[in-house]
LUMMIDREN-887667 format. One line per 10 residues: their letters; for each residue z, x, y of N, C-alpha, C. Coordinates in steps of 0.001 Angstrom, whole numbers, plus 500000, padded with zeros to 6 digits. Atoms other than C-alpha are relative to their C-alpha. Layout:
a	Z,X,Y,Z,X,Y,Z,X,Y; ...
//
This chain:
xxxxxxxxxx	500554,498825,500675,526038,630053,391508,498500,500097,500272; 501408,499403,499664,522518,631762,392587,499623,499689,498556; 500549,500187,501339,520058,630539,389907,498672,501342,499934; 500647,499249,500454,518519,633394,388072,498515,500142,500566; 501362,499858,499635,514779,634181,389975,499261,500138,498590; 501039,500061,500893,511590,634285,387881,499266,501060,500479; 500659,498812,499050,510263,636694,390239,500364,500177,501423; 499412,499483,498654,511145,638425,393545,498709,499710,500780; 500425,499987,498513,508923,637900,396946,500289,500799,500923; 499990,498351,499057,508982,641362,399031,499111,499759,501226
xxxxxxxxxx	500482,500315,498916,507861,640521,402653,499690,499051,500723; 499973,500275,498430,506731,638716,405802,500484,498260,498968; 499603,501394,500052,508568,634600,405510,499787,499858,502028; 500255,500120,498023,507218,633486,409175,499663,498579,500182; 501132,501002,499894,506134,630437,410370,498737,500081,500341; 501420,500387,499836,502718,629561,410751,499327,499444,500969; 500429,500700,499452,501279,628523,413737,497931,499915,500219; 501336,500146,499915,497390,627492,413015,499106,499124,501147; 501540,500648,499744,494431,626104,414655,498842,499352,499424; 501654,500453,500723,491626,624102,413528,499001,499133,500445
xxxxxxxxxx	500977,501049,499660,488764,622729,414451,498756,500303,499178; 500658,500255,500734,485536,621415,413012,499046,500553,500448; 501226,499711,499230,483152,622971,415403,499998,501669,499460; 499742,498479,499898,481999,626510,414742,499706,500687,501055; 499594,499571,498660,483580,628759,417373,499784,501786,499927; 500564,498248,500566,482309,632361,418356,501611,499930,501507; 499380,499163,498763,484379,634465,421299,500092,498936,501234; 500143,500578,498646,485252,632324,424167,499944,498345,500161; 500189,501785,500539,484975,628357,422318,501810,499932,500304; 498755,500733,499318,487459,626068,424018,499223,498186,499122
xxxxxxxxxx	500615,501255,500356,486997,623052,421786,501317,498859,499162; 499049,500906,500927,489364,619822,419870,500235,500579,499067; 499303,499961,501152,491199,620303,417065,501087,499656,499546; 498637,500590,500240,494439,620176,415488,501190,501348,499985; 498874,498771,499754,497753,622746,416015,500910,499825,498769; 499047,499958,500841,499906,622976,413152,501087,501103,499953; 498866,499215,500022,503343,624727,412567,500504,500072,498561; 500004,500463,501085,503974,625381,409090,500651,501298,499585; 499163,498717,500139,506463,628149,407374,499318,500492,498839; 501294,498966,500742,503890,631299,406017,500884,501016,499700
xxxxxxxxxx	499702,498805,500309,503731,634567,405841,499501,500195,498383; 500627,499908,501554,502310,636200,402680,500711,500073,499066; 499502,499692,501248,505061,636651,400580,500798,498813,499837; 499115,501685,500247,506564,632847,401057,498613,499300,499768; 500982,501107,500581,502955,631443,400614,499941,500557,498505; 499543,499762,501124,503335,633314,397335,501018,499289,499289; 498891,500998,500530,506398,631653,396631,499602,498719,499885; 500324,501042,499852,505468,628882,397579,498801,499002,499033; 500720,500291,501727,502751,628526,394735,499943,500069,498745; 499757,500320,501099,504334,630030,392437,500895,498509,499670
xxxxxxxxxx	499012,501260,500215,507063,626801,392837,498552,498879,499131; 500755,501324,500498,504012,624372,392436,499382,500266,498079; 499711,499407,501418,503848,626642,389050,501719,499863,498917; 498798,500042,500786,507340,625616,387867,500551,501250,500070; 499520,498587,500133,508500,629180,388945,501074,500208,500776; 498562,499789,499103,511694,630020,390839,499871,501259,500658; 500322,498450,499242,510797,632835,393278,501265,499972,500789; 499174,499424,499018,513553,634643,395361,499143,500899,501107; 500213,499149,498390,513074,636098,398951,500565,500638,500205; 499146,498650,499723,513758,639678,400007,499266,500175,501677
xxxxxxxxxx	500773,499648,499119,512509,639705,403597,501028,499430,500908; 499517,499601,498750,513999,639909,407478,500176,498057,500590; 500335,501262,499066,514931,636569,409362,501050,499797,501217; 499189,499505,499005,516390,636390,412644,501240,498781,499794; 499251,501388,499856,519809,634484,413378,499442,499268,501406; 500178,500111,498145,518238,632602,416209,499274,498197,498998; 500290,501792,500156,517038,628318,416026,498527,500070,498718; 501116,499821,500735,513774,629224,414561,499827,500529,498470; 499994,499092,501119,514819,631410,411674,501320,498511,498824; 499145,500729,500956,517698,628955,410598,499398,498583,499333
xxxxxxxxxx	500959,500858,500473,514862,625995,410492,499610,500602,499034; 500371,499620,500785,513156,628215,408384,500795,500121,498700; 499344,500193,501152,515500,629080,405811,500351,498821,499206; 499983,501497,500221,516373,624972,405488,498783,499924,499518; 501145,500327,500566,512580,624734,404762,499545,500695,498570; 499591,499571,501401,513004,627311,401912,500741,500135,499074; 498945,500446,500892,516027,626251,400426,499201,498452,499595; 500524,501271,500536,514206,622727,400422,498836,499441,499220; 501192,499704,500938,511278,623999,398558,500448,500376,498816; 500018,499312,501550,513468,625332,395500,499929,501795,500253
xxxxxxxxxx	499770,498285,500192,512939,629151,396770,501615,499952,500256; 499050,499543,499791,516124,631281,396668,500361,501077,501106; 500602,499724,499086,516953,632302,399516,501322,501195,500517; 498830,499684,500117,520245,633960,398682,499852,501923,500717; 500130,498873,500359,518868,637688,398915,499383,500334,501902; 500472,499598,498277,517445,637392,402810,501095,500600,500604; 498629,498670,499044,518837,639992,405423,499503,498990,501076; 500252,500444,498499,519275,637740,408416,500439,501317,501104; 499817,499090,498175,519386,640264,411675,500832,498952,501097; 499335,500703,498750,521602,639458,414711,498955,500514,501277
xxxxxxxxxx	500986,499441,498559,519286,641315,417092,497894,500072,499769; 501560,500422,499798,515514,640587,415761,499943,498479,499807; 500992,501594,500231,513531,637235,416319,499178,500061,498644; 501563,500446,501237,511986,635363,413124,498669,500770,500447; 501248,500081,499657,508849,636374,413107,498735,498891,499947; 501205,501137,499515,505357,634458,413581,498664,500378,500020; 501766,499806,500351,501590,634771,412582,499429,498695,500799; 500911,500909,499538,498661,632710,414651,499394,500291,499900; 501563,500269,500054,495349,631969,413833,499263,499097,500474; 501326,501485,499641,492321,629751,414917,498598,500485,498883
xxxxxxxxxx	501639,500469,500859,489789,628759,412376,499410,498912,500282; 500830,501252,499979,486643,626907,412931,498903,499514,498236; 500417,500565,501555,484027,625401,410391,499269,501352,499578; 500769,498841,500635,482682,628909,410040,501372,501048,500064; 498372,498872,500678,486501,630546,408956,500499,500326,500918; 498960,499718,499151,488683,632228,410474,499507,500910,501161; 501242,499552,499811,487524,633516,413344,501476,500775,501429; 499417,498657,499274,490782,635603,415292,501824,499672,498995; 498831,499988,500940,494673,636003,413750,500680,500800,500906; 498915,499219,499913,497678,637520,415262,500983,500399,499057
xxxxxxxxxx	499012,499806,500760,500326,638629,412840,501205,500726,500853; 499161,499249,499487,503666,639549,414414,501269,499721,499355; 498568,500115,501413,505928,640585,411610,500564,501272,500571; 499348,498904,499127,507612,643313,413939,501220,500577,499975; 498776,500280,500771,510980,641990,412782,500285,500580,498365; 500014,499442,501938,510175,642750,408610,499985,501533,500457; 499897,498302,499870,508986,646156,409948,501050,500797,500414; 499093,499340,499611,511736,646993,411984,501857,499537,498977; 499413,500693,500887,514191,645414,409326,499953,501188,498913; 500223,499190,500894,512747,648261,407376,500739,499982,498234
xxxxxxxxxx	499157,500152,500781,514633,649101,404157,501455,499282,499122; 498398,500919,500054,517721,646669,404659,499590,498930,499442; 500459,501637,500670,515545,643605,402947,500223,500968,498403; 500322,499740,501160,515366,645688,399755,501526,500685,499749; 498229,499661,500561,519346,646203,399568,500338,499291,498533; 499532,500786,501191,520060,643896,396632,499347,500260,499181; 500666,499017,500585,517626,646335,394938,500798,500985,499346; 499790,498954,500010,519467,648945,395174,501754,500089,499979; 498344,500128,500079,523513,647762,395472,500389,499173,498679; 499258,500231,501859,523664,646093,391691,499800,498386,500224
xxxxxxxxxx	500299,502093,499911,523085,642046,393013,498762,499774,499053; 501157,500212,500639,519584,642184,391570,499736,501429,499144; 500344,499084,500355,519233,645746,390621,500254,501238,500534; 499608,498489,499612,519823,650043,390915,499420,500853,499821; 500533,498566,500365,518612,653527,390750,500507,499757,498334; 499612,499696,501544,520710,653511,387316,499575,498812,499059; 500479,501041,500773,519646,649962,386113,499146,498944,500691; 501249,500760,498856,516186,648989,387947,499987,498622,499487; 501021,500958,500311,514795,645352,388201,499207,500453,499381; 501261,500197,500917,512665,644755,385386,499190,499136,499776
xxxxxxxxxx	500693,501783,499855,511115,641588,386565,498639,500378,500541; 501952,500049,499340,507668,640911,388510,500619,500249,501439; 500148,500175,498910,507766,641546,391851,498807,499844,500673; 501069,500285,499208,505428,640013,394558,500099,500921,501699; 499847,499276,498921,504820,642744,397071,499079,499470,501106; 501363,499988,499226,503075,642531,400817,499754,501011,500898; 500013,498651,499324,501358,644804,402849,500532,499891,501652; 499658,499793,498581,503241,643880,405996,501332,500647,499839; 498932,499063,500226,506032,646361,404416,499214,500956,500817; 500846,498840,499520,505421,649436,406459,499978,501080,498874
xxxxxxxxxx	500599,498961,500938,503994,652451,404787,500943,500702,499357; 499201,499199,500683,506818,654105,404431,501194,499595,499216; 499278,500902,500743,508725,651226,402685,499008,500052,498780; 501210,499528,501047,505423,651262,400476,500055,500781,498773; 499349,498998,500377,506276,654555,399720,501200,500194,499010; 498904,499790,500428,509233,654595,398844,500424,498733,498649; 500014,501069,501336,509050,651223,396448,498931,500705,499090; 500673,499440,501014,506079,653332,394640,500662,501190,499241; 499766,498873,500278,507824,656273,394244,501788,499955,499362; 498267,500544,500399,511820,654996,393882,500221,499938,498462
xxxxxxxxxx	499262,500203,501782,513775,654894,390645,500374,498376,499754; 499615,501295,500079,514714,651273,391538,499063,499377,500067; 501894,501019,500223,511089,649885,391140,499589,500559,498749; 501045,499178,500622,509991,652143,388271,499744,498644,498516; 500056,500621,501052,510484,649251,385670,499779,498614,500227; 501089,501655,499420,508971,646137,387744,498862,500067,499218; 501979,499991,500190,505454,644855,387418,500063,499370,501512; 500321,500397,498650,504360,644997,390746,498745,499927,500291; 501478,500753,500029,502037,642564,391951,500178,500261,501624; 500586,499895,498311,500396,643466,395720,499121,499787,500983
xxxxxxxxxx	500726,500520,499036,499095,641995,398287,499605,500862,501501; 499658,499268,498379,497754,643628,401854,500292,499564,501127; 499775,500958,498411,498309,640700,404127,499369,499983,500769; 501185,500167,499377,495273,641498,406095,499150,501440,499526; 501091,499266,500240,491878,644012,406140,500891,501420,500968; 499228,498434,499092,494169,646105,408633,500775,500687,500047; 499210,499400,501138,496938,646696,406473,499743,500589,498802; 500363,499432,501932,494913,647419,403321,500469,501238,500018; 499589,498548,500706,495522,651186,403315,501255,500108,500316; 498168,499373,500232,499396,651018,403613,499852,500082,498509
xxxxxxxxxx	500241,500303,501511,498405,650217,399606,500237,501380,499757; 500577,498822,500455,497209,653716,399140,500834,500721,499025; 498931,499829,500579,500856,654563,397729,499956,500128,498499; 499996,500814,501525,500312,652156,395076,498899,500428,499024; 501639,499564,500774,496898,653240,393809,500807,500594,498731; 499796,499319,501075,498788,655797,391434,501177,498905,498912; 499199,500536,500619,501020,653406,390140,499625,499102,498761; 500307,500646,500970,500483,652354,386816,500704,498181,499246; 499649,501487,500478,502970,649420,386519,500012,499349,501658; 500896,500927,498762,501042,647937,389784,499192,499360,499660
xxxxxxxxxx	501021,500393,499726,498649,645444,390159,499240,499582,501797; 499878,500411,498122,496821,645099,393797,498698,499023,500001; 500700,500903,500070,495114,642189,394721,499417,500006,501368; 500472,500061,499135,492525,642564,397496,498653,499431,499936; 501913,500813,500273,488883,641134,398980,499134,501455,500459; 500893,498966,499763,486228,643212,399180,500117,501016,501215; 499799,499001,498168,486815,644471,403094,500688,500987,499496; 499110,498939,499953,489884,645901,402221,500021,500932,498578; 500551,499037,500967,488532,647341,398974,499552,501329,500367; 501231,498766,499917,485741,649178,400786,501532,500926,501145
xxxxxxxxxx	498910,499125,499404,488935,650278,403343,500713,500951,499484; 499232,499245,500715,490847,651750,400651,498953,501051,499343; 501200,499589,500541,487693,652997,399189,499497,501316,500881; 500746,499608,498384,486301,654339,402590,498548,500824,499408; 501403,499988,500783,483359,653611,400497,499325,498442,500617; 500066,501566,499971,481418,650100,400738,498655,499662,499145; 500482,500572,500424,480457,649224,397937,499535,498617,499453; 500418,500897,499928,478464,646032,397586,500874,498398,499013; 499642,501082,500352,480096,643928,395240,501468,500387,499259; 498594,499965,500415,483821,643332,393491,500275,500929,498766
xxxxxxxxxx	500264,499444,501277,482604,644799,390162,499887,501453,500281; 499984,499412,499456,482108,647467,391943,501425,500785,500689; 498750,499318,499569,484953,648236,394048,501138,500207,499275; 499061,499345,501070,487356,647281,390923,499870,501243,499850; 500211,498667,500972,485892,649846,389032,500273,501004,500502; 499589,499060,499084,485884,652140,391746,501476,500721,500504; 498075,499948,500044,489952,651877,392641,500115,499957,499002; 499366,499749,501316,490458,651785,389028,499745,501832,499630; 500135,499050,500745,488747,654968,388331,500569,501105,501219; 499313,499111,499545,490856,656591,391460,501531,500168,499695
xxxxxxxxxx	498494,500206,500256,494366,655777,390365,500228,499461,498303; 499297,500740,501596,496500,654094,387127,499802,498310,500189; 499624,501404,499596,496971,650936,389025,499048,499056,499631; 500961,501363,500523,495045,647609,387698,499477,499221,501288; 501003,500184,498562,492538,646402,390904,499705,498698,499576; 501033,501688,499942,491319,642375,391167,499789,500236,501332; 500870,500155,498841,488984,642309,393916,499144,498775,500310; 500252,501245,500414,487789,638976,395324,498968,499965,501176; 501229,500283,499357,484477,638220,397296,499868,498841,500868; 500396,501456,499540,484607,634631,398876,499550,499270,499174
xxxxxxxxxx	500747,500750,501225,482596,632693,397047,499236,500545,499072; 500778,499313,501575,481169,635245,394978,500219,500766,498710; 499797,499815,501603,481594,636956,391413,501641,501117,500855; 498717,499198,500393,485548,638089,391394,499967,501376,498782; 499956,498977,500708,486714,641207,389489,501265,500465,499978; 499149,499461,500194,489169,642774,387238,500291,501004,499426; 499973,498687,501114,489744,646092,386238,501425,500808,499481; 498526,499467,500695,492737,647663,384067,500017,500703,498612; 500228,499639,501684,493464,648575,380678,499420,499102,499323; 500771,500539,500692,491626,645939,379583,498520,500343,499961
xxxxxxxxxx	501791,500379,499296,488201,646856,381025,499744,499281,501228; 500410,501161,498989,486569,644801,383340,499631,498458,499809; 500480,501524,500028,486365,641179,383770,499146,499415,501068; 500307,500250,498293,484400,639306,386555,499936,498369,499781; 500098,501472,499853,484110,635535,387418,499458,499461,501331; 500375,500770,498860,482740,633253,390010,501077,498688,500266; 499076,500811,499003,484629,631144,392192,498997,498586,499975; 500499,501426,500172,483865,627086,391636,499138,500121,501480; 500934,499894,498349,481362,626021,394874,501457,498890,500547; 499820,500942,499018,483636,624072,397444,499740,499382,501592
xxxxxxxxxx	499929,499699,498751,483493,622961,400549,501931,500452,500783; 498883,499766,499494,485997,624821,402793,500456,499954,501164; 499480,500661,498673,488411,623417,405264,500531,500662,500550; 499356,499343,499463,490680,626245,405706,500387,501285,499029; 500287,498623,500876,490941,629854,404579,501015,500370,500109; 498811,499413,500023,494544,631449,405903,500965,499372,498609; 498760,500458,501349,497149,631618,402564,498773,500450,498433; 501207,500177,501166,493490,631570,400014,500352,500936,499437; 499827,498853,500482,494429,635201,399352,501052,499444,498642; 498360,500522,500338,498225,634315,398552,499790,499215,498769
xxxxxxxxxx	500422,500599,500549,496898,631766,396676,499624,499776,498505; 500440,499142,501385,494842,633396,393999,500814,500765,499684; 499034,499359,500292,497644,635564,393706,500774,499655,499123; 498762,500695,500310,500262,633479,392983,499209,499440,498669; 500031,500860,500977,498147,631359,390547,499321,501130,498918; 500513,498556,501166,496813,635092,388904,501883,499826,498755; 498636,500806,500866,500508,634990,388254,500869,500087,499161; 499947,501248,501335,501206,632027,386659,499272,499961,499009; 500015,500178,501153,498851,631997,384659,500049,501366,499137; 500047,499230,501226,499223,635183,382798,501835,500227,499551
xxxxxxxxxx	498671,500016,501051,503165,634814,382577,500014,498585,498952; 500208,501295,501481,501213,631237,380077,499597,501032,499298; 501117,499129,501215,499834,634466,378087,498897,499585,500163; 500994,500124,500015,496646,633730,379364,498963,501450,500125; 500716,498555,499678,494075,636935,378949,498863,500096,501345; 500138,499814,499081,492548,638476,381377,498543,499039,500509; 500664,500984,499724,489385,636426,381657,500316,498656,500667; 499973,501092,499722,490737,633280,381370,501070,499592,501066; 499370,499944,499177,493487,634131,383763,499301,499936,501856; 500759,499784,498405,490961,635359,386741,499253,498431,500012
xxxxxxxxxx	500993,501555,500177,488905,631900,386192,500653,499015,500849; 498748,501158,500084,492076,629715,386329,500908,500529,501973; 499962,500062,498810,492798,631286,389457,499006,499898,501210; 500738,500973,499103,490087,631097,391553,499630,498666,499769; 500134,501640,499839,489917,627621,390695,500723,499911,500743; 499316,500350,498898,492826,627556,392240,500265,500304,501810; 500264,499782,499145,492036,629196,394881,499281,499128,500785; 501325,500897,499746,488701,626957,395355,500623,498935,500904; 499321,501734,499623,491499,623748,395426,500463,500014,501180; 498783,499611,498558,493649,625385,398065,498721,500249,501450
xxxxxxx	500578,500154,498466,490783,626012,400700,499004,498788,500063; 500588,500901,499584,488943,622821,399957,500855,498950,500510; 498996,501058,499590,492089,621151,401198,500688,499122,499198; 499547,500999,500760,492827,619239,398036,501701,500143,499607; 498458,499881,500619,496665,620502,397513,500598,500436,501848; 499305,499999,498116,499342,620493,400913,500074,501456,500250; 499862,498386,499260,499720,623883,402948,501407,500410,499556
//
């Protein structure tokens, strides 16, 4: 028997293939490091933190039948996600994100989630056929959305009868996806979780700091805005008002997932009833932990 989710996961499950080295590398650095292979994507590193939260996330996203995709699934059945709700494809490849970061961040990224996109609508079946939920009796859970849904999946989860009674939590997956969001802006039982770039993107404003751009996306839509800076003063705006916070100092080893991260541990902690303050705090800490290397990838 499928054990009951705690929350759904809506997009890219990929592996991970990173880069790292210690040197900082501009355009054209050929230098040591280390290669890792590690199973990502933004809406399984979500999962993947909420678990270290005692949380039981399910997966709604694309995976191919092919050597690579069936490793994968084994690696998320062996984490505790559920993995019951994935649309394996006979004719797309898993997909696969690469990056190289040096000691000055991330410094290029491929994402090729080509598969989720073209997968389109068929991950969000058990939505919509009565397994998880319907037009006549929506999910009323949390969902963890990402922006490597295409726009017009976006769309159609903002606007659908079978979403209208989520709390949807959203991510953009990169600065070059942020405006597939744009959907969501009006959506009042949304929250979207972006960094400043893709603030000022959605914005196609640029304003200087998080306190700022909240406020800004708050006062264009319904939807509740956390906006996050790097190491500088976070921000939350909603029906509560605004909150803001600073991010602990660390040193940082590695930045891909950091987003995901704060996400996931935003959360957790407010399904402890934590308010909105002490919620944004409690996550960039955790955030802080996750790129100073102190917890596993």
């Amino acid at each position: 028997m499928t054990t009951t989710p705690d929350i759904l996961c809506i997009g890219s499950v990929l592996w991970d293939v990173i880069g790292r080295a210690n040197a900082v590398m501009r355009m054209g650095s050929d230098v040591p490091g280390r290669i890792t292979r590690l199973p990502g994507g933004v809406a399984l590193n979500i999962a993947m933190t909420l678990r270290r939260f005692q949380l039981t996330p399910a997966l709604l996203t694309a995976i191919g039948q092919d050597a690579e995709g069936d490793e994968l699934l084994v690696a998320c059945s062996g984490m505790g996600l559920i993995t019951d709700y994935v649309y394996k494809s006979q004719d797309l490849p898993t997909d696969r994100y690469m990056a190289v970061e040096g000691a000055n961040g991330l410094v290029a990224a491929i994402a090729d989630a080509h598969s989720l996109e073209a997968a389109g609508a068929r991950i969000l079946e058990p939505l919509l056929d009565g397994r998880l939920g319907s037009a006549a009796h929506p999910f009323a859970g949390q969902i963890a959305l990402d922006g490597n849904l295409t726009l017009g999946l976006l769309t159609e989860i903002a606007q659908g009868d079978a979403f209208q009674a989520a709390d949807l939590r959203v991510a953009p997956a990169s600065p070059g996806k942020a405006e597939r969001l744009r959907p969501l802006l009006d959506c009042a039982h949304a929250t979207l979780y972006v960094n400043l770039e893709e603030a000022q993107l959605l914005l196609k404003e640029r304003p200087g700091t998080a306190q700022e751009a909240a406020t800004a996306l708050r006062d264009r839509g319904k939807a509740r805005i956390l906006v996050t800076d790097g190491g500088r003063d976070a921000a939350d705006a909603g029906p509560h008002g605004v909150v803001t916070a600073c991010p602990p100092e660390v040193l940082v080893t590695r930045v891909t997932g950091a987003g995901d991260t704060f996400m996931a541990a935003h959360i957790a902690a407010e399904r402890r009833g934590e308010p909105p303050q002490t919620a944004l705090e409690n996550a960039l800490e955790a955030a802080a932990i996750y790129v100073s290397g102190d917890v596993p990838s």
